[in-house]
N, C-alpha and C positions, 0 to 999 in steps of 0.2 A: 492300578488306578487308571482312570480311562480319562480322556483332556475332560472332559465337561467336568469328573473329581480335581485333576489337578487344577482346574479354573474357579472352580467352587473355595480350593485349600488357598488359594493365591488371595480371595474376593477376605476370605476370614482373616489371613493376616494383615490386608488391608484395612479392613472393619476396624482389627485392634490398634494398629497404626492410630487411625482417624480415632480411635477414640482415647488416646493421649495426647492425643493432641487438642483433641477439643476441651481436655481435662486440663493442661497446661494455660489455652486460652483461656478459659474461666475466672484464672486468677488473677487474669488483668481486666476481665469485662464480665461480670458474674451476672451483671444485670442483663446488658444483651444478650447474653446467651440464655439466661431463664426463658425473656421474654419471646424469644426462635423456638425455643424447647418447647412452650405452651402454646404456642399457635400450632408446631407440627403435629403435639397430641391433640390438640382442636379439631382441624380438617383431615391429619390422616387417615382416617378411617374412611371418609366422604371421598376424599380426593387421590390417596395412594401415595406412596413414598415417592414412585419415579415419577408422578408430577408435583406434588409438593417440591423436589430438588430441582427441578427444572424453574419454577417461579418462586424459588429462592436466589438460586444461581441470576436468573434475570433481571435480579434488584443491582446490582453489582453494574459497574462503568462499564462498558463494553474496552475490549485492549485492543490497542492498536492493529494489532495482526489480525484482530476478528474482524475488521469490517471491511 
């Protein structure tokens, strides 16, 4: 395996991480998360995942250590 494979293998078990966990959250906010779910099938095709996360992430309070 070459680092860009082991970086790739590391990004997928991360994917599935985050996608139990988004599955967990669900069960306590099904609506929010529909409503996140249908906006990013909306624009991602227009606008791309890694700016869709990025002005997602930016609705969020900035933390103390970020500013």
């Amino acid at each position: 395996m070459t680092v860009v494979d082991d970086k790739m293998a590391a990004m997928d078990v991360a994917a599935e991480k985050a996608l139990q966990d988004l599955r967990a959250e669900m069960v306590d906010n099904p609506d929010a998360l529909e409503i996140v779910a249908q906006w990013w099938r909306r624009w991602y095709g227009e606008a791309g995942h890694k700016r869709l996360g990025r002005a997602l992430v930016a609705t969020l309070p900035k933390d103390e250590d970020e500013e």
